[in-house]
C-alpha positions as CSV (number, residue, x, y, z in Angstrom):
1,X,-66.7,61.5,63.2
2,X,-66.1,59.9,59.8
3,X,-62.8,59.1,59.1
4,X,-61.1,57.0,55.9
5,X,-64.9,55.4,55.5
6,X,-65.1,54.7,59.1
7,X,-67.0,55.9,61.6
8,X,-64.9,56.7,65.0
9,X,-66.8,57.2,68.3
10,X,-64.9,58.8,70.7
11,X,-66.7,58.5,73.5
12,X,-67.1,54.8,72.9
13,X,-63.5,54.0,72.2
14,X,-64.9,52.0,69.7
15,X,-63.7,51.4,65.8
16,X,-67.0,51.0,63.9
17,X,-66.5,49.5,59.5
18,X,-68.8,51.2,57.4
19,X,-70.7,48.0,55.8
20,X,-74.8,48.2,54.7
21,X,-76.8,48.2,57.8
22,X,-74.1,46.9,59.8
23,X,-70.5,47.3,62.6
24,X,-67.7,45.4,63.0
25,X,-66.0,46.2,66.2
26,X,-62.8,45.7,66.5
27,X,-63.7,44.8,70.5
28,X,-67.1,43.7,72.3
29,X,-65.2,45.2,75.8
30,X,-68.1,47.6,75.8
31,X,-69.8,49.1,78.8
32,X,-73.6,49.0,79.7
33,X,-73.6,53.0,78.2
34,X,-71.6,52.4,74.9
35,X,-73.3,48.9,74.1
36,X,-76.8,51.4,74.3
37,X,-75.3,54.5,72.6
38,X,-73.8,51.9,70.1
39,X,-77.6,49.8,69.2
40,X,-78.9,53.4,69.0
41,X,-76.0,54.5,66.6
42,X,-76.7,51.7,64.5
43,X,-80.1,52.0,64.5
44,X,-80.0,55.5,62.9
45,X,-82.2,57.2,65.9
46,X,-80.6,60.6,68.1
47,X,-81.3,60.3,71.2
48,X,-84.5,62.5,71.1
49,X,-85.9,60.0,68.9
50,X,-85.0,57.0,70.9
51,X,-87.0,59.4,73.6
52,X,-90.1,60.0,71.7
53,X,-90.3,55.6,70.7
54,X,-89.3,54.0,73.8
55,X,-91.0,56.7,76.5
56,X,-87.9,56.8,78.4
57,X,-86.6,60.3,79.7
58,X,-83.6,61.6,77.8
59,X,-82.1,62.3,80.9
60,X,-81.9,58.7,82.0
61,X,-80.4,58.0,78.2
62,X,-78.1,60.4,78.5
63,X,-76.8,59.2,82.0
64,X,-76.5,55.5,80.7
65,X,-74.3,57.1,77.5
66,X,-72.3,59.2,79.3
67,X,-71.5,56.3,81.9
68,X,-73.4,57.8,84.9
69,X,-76.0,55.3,85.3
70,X,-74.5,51.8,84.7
71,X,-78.0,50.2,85.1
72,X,-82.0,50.9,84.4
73,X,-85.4,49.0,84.2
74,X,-85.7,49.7,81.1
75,X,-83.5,47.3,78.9
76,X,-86.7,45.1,77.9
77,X,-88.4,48.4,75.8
78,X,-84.8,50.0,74.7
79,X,-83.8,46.2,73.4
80,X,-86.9,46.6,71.9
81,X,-86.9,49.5,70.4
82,X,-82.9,49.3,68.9
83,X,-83.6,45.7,67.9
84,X,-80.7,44.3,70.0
85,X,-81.6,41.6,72.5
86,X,-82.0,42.7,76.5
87,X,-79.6,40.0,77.9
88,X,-76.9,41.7,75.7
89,X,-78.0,45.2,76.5
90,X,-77.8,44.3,80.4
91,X,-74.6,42.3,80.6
92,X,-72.5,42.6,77.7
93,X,-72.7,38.9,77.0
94,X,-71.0,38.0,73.4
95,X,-73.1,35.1,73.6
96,X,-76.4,37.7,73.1
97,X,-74.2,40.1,71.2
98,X,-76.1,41.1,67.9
99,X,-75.6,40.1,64.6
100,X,-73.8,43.2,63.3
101,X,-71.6,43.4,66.4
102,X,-68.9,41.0,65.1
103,X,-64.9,40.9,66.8
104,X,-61.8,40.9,64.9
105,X,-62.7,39.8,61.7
106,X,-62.9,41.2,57.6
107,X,-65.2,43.4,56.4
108,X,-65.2,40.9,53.0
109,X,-65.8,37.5,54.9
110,X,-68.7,38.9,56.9
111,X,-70.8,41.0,54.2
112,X,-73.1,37.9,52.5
113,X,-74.6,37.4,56.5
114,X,-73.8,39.3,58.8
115,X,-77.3,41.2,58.7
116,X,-78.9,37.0,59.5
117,X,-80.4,36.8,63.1
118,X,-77.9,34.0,65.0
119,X,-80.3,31.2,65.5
120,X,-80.0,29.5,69.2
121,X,-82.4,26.3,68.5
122,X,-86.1,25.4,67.7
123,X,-89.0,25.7,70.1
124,X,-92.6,24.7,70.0
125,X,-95.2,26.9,69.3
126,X,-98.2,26.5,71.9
127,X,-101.5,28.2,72.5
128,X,-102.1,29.8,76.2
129,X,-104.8,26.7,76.0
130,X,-102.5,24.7,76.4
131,X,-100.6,26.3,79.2
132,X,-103.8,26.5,80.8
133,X,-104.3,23.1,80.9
134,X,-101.1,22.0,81.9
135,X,-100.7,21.3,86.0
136,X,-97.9,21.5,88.0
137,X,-96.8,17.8,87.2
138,X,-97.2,18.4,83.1
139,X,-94.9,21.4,83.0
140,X,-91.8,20.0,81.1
141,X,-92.7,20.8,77.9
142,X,-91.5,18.8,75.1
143,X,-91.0,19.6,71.7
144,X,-94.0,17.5,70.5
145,X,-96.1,19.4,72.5
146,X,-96.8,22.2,69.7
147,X,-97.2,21.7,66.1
148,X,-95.3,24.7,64.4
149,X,-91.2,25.2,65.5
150,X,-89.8,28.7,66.2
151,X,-86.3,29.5,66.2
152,X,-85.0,31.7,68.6
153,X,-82.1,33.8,68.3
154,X,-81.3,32.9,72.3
155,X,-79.9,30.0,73.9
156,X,-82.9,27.1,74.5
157,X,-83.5,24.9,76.7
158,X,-85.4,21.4,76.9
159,X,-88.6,23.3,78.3
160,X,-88.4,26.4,76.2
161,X,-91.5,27.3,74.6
162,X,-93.6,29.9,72.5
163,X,-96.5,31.2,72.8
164,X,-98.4,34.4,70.2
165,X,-99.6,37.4,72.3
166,X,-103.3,37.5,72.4
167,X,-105.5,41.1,72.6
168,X,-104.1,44.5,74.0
169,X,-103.2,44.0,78.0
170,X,-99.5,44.6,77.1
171,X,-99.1,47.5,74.5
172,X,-97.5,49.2,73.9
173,X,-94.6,47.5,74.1
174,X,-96.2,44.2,72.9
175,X,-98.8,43.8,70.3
176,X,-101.6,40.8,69.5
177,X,-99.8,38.2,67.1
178,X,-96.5,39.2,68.9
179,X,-94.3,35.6,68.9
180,X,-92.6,35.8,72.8
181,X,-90.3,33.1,74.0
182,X,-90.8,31.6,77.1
183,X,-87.8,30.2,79.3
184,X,-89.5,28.2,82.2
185,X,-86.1,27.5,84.0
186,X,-85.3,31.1,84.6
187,X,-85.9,32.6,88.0
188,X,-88.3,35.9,87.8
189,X,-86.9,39.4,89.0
190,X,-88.7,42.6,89.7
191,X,-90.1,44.1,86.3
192,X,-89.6,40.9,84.3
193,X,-92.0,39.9,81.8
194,X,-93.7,36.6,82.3
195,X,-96.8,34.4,81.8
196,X,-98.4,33.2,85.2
197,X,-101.1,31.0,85.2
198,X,-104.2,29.8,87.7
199,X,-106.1,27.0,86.9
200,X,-107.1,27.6,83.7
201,X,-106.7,31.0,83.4
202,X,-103.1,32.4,81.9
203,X,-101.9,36.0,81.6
204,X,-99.3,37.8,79.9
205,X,-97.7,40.4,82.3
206,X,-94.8,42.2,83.7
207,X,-94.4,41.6,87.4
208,X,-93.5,43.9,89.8
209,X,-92.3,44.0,93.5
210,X,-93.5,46.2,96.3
211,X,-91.9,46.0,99.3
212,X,-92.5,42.0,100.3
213,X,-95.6,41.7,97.7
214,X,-95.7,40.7,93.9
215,X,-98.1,42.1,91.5
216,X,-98.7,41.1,87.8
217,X,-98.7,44.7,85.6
218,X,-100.6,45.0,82.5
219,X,-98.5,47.6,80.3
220,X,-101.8,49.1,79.0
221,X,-103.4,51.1,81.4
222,X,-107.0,50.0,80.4
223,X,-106.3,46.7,82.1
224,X,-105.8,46.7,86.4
225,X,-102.8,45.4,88.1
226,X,-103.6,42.3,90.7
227,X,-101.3,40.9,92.8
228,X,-99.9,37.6,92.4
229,X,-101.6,35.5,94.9
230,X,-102.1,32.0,93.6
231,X,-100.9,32.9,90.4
232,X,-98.3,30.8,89.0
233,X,-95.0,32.0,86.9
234,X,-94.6,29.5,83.7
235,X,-92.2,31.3,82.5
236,X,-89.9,34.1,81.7
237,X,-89.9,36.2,78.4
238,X,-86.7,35.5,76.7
239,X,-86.9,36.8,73.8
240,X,-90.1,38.6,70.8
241,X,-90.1,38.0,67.2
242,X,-92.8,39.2,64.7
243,X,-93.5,37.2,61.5
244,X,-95.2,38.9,58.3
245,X,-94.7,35.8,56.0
């Protein structure tokens, strides 16, 4: 409903200023459903079209909106998808809250940058040759250890790295020439996305739990799922920026 150049949703109990591209809320108290039905609001998609991107059912989106389901495994490809990031999606944290998503202040003061990712910090841009090579006792990662800085729009820490997606094991959801952040300090969960090494040989997957064993999941189906075994986790995907320029 538009009302007075303002958009009112009424399910959301939420007060969102018309401004280009962009909400101020007047407050980030939001449950798991709005913070979605919000992201997809201000993203411009219905809910069959956030259906036909993502390849979740609408019935599980319209759960989560309507505050049935106040949880799913499918943050990672709906963050994706609406642009917002999954931590924020998930929790509700303001510290992951997006750009446009701003509490309590002018339309006027925030117009010039709202729209500007919120950068975190720097991290260094390595290859997965590099990862490979690393051992056990070489895993804190310093900044010197790759060439090119990346700034990430999440919270770094001292062993926080990047790495570019090589070839086609993770599509759809993630392309080659993808640019994933890699947190090595956070613990894995079932259907995180991480990179897992052995000896020399690093992958890019989600991993999954089945009863008391852990496999590593390519996203394409081309590619066969293998359990962990001596596999290693470097790392958990934090965050996935593409660059053009």
């Amino acid at each position: 409903m538009i009302k007075n150049n303002t958009i009112v949703l009424n399910e959301v109990n939420t007060t969102v200023v018309c401004l280009p591209n962009t909400f101020v809320l007047e407050s980030t108290t939001m449950r798991y459903g709005e913070r979605l039905r919000a992201a997809r609001e201000h993203k411009g998609l219905t809910q069959e079209e956030l259906v036909k991107i993502s390849g979740v059912k609408q019935g599980t989106i319209s759960k989560i909106e309507r505050g049935d389901q106040n949880s799913s495994g499918f943050d990672a490809v709906l963050s994706h998808h609406l642009d917002v990031n999954a931590m924020w999606l998930t929790t509700g944290d303001d510290k992951f809250a997006p750009a446009w998503l701003i509490t309590g202040e002018t339309e006027k003061k925030y117009t010039n940058y709202i729209n500007e990712p919120e950068v975190k910090g720097e991290v260094p841009l390595v290859s997965f040759a590099q990862v490979g090579a690393w051992s056990e006792t070489t895993l804190n990662l310093r900044p010197t250890d790759g060439e090119t800085m990346v700034r990430s729009r999440v919270p770094v820490m001292a062993r926080t790295f990047a790495v570019i997606v090589p070839g086609d094991s993770m599509e759809p959801e993630f392309v080659e020439g993808d640019t994933i952040i890699v947190e090595p300090t956070l613990q894995h969960k079932h259907k995180s996305f991480v990179i897992a090494k052995k000896g020399e040989d690093v992958l890019f997957r989600q991993i999954i739990q089945e009863g008391a064993n852990w496999l590593l999941k390519p996203l394409n189906e081309r590619y066969s799922i293998i359990p962990l075994g001596e596999y290693q986790i470097v790392g958990v995907i934090r965050e996935k920026a593409k660059f053009y320029e």
